[in-house]
C-alpha positions in Angstrom: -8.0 3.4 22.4 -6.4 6.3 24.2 -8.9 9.4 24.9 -6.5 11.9 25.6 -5.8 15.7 24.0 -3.6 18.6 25.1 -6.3 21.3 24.5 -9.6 22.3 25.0 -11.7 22.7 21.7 -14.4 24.7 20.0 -17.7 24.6 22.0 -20.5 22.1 21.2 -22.8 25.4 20.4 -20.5 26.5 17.4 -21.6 23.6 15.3 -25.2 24.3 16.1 -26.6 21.0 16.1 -28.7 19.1 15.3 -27.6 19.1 11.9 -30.4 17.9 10.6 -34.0 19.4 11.7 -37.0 21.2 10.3 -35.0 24.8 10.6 -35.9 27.5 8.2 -34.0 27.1 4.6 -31.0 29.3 5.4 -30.2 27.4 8.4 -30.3 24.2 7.1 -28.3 25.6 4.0 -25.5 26.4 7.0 -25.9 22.8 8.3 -25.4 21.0 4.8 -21.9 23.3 4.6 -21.2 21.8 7.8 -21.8 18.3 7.6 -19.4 18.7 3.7 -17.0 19.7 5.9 -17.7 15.9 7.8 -18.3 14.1 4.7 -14.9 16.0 2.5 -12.7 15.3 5.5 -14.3 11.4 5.7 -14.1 10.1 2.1 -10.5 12.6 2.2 -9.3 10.5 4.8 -7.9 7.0 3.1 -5.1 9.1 1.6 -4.2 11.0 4.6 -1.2 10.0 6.7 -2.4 9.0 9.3 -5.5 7.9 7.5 -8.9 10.1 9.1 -6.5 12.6 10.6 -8.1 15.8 9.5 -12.1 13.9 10.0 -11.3 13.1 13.8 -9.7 16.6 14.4 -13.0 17.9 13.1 -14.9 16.0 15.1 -12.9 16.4 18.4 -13.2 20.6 17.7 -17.0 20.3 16.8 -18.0 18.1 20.3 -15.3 19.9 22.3 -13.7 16.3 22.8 -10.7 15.6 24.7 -10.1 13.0 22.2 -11.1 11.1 19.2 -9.5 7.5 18.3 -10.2 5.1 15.2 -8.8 1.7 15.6 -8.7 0.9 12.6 -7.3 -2.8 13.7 -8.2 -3.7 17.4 -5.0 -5.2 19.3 -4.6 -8.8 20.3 -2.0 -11.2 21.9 -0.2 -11.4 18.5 -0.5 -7.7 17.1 -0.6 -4.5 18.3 -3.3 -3.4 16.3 -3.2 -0.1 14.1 -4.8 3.1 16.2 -5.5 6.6 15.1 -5.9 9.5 17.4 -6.3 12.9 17.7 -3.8 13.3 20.0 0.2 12.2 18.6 2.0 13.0 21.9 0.6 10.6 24.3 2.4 8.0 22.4 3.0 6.2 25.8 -0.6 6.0 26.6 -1.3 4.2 23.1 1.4 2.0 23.9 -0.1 0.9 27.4 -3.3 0.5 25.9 -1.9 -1.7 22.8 0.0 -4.1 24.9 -2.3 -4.4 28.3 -5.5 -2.7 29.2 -7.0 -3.8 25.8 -7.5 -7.6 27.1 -9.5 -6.3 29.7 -11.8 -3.7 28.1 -15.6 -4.0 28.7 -16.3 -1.2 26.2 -16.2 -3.3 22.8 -18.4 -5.5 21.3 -20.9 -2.2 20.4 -23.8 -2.9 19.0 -23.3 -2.3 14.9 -24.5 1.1 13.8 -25.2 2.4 17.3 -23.5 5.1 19.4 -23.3 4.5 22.8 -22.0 5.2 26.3 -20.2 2.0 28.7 -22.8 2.8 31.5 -25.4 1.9 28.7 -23.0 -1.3 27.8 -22.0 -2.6 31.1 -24.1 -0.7 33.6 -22.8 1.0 36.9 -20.2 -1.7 37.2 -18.4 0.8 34.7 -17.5 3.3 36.9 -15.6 0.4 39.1 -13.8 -1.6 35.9 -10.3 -2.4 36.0 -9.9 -0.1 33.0 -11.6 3.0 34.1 -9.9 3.1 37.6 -6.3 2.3 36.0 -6.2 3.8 32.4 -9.1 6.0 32.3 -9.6 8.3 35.8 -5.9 9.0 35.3 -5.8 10.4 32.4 -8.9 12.2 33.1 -11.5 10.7 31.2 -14.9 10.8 32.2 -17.2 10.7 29.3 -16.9 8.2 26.5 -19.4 7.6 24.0 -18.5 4.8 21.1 -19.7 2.6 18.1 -18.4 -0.5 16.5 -17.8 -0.6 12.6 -18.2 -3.4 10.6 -17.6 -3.7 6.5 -19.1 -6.0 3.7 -15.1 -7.2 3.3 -15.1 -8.4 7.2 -13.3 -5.5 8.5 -14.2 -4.1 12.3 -13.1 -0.9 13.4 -13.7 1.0 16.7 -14.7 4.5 16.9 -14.4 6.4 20.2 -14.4 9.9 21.7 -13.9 10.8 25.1 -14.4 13.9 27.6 -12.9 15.1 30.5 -14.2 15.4 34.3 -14.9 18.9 34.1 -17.2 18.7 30.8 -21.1 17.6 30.4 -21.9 14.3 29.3 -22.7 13.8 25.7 -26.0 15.4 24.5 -28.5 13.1 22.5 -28.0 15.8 19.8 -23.8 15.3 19.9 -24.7 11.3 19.6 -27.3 10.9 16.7 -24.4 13.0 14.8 -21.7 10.8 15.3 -24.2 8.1 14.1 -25.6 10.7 11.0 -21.5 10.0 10.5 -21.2 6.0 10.8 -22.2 4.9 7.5 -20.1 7.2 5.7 -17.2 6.4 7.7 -17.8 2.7 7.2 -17.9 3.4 3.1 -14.9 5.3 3.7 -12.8 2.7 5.7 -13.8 0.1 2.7 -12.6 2.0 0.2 -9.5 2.3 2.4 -9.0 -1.1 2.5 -9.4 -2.0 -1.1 -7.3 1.3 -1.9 -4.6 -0.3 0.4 -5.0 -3.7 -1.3 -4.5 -2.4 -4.8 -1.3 -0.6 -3.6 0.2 -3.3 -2.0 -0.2 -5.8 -5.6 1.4 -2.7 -7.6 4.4 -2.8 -4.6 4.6 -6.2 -5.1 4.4 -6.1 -9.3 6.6 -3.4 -9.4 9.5 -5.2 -7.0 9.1 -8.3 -9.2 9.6 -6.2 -12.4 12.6 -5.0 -10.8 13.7 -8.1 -10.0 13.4 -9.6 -13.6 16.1 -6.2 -13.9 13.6 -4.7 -16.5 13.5 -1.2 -16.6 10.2 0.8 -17.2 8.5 3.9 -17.6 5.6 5.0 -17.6 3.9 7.9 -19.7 0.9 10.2 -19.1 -1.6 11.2 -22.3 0.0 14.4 -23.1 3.1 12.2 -23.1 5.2 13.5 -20.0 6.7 10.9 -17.6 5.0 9.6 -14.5 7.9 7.5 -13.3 10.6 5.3 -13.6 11.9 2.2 -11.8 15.3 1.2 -10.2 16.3 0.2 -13.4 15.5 2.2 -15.9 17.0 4.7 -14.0 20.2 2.3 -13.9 20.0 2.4 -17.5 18.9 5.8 -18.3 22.1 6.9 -15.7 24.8 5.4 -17.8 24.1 7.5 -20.9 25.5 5.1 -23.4 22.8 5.6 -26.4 19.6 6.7 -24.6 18.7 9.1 -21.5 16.8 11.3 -19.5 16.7 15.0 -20.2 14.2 17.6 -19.4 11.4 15.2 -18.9 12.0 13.0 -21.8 13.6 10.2 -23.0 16.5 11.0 -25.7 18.5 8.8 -27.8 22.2 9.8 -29.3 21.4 8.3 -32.8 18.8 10.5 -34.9 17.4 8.0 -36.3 16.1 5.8 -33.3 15.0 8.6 -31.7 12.4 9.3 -34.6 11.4 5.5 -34.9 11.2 5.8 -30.8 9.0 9.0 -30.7 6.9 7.6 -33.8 6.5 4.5 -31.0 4.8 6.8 -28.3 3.3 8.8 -30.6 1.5 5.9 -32.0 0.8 4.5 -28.6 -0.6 7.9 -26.9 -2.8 9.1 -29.7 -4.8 5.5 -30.3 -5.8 4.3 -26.4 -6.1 1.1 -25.7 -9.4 -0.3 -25.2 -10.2 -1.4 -21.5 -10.9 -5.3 -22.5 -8.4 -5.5 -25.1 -4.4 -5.9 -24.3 -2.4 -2.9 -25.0 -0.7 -3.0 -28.5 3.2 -2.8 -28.3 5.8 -2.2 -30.8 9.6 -2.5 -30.3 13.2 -1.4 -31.7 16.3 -1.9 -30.2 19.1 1.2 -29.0 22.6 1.5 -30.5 25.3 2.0 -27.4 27.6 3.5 -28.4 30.6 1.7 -26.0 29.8 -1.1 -28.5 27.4 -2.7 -25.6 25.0 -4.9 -27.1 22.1 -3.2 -28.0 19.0 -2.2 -25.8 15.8 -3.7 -26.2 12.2 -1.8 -26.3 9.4 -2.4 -25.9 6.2 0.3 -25.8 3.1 -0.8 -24.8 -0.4 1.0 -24.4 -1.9 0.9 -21.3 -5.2 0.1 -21.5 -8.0 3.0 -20.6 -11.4 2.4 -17.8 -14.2 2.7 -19.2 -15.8 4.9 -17.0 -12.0 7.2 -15.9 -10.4 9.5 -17.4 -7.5 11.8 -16.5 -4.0 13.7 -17.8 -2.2 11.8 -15.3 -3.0 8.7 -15.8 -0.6 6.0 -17.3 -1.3 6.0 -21.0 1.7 3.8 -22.2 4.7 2.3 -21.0 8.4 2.0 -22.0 10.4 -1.5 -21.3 13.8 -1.4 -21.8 16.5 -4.5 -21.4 20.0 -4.6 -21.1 20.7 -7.9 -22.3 24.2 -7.3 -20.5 22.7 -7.0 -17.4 21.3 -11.0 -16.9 18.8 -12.0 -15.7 17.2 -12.2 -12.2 19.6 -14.0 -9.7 17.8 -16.3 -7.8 18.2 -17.7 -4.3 19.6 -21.0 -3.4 17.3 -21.6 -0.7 14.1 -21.3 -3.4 15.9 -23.6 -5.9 17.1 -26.2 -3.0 12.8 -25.8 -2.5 11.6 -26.4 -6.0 13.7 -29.0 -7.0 14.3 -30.6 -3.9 18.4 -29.9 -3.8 21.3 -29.8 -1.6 23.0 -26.8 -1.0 26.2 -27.6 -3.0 23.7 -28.8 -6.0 21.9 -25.5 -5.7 24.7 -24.0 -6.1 26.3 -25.3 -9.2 22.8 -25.0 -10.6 23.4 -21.9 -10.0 26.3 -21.1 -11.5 25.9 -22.7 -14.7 22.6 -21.2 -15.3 24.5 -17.8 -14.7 27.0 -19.0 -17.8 30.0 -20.4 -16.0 31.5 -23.9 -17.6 31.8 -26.9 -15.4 35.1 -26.4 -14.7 34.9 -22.8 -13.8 31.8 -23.6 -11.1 33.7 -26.2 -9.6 36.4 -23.4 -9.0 34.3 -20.9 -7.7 32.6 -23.5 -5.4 35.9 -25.0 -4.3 35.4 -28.4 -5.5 37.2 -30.9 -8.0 35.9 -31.0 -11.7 35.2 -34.9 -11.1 33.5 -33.7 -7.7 31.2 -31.1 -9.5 30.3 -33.7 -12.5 29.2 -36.0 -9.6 26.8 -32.9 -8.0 25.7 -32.7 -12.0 24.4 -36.2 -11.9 22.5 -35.7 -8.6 20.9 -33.1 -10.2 20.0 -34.1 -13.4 18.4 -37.1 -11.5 15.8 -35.2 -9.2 14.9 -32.2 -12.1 14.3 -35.2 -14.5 16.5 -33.7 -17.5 19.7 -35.1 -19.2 21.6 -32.0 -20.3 23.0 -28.6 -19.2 21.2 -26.3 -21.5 18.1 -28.1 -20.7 19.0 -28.0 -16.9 19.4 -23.7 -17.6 16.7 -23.5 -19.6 14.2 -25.7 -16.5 15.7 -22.8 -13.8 15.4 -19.8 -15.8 11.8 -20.9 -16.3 10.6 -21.3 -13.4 9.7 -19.5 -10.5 12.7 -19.1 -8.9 14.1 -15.8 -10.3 11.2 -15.1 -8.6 11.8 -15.7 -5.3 
């Protein structure tokens, strides 16, 4: 919460509030320009960086603010919370306030919806709070008005602006905007949060995807790329049967690369349905290096009903190096799941990756007999009797995962 600024703003008078009155038409034509301005810079503000950037600047120019802060998580003992203000070089002041003067603000708690001054909070006993005389006074704050947001998903935000000593008090007129503004700012911080939500599950898909090493790419209608992963890129890079040129994906035999553009071709031009799973075809690459061939796979992406849009993924490209193996997983996760040692996770390990007995023992420093004894011990606690069922039980489970 730091209500700070480094210069003086546009006067109250230039926004010519209220906004909303019983003005002649022309004016309040002028006031519904302005308060697009608010609402653009509000429901633009989720993907800004920092999120609300360009709505608080706004505001701070419109009510000749020093400053303007959302807190859009309020600090505790365990976190220092997530704050947005107006003003980036006072970083030291945010700091202050993140890890101290928080615990003993009287200003929070607002009542929901409302906008409201601390003397109408707390009373006189304001003016002589630990806060104002140590934080506030010196970094000349005088004037603080503030509300309290609350969403349906249980999120609570804090929104405050704040004057200096030589500046009037807040009007009536300067409040009941700030509160025209609440509910669309509370719509807006919701929509953050799922936004923000959605993102982090795509992170999250798209590391385990890489993980599995499968490459991908994804395709817009018109059939130009959006993007690639880690590895497809690996694969694309090596140019040994298929690659990327001029936005496109090219093979080196003639004939693949017909069957692979009749693929997207057949996968752009018939959209999948939004309830329906995307229909896929595949084919396999030639390499030349005499690599073993590359798997595809082109799948539709399935369309909203209500979207639409030329970038927009319309279909998407798996590719495989069956070269490459499969995900490696830890030996701490396997030692978890099946309840291992560390040497038994270990051989695991190793024979699921294709080594012999004999050749895991080596790598693990250990005799052959020693190893067939760590085979037992693990054959006993994952309840099979055989190695390829023993590869087959960790390459099915979670653990490439992990």
């Amino acid at each position: 919460m730091i209500y700070l600024a480094r210069q003086q703003t546009m006067p109250m008078a230039a926004m010519d509030l209220p906004l909303v009155d019983a003005s002649p038409a022309a004016g309040q034509a002028g006031n519904f320009e302005k308060l697009n301005r608010f609402f653009g810079a509000i429901y633009d503000g989720p993907s800004e960086n920092p999120p609300w950037n360009s709505a608080l600047q706004l505001l701070r120019n419109v009510l000749g603010a020093k400053h303007v802060t959302l807190i859009l998580r309020p600090p505790s003992m365990h976190s220092a919370g997530v704050m947005v203000n107006t003003d980036t070089v006072a970083t030291h002041a945010t700091e202050s306030y993140q890890s101290h003067f928080f615990a003993i603000d009287p200003f929070v708690g607002l009542p929901e919806g409302q906008i409201v001054t601390p003397e109408e909070l707390v009373g006189q006993q304001w003016a002589d709070s630990t806060l104002y005389r140590e934080y506030l006074r010196p970094l000349d704050v005088a004037h603080l008005i503030g509300a309290d947001v609350h969403t349906a998903d249980g999120i609570e935000c804090r929104f405050r602006v704040s004057r200096a000593r030589d500046t009037k008090p807040f009007t009536v007129e300067e409040k009941a905007l700030c509160r025209f503004l609440l509910p669309h700012l509370r719509r807006a911080i919701q929509l953050h949060t799922r936004l923000e939500g959605l993102e982090n599950q795509r992170e999250l898909f798209a590391g385990v995807v890489n993980r599995l090493q499968l490459g991908m790419v994804s395709f817009a209608h018109d059939g130009s790329i959006l993007g690639l992963n880690p590895e497809a890129r690996r694969i694309l890079g090596e140019k040994d049967g298929i690659r990327y040129s001029s936005d496109a994906i090219c093979l080196d035999s003639r004939q693949e690369g017909r069957e692979l553009q009749r693929i997207l071709r057949s996968a752009l031009d018939k959209p999948g349905i939004a309830d329906q799973p995307g229909l896929a075809e595949a084919m396999s690459v030639t390499r030349p290096s005499g690599r073993s061939k590359l798997g595809i796979v082109v799948r539709r992406i399935p369309s909203g009903p209500w979207t639409e849009g030329l970038q927009k993924p319309a279909a998407v490209l798996f590719v495989r190096d069956p070269e490459a193996g499969g995900a490696q997983a830890s030996q701490e996760i396997v030692q978890q799941l099946f309840g291992l040692t560390r040497m038994e996770a270990a051989l695991a390990l190793h024979l699921a990756e294709g080594y012999t007995l004999e050749e895991a023992a080596e790598k693990l420093g250990v005799k052959k007999n020693t190893a067939r004894t760590y085979l037992r011990f693990i054959f006993c606690k994952t309840g099979v009797t055989r190695q390829t069922m023993l590869i087959r039980k960790l390459l099915n489970s979670v653990a490439p995962l992990g």
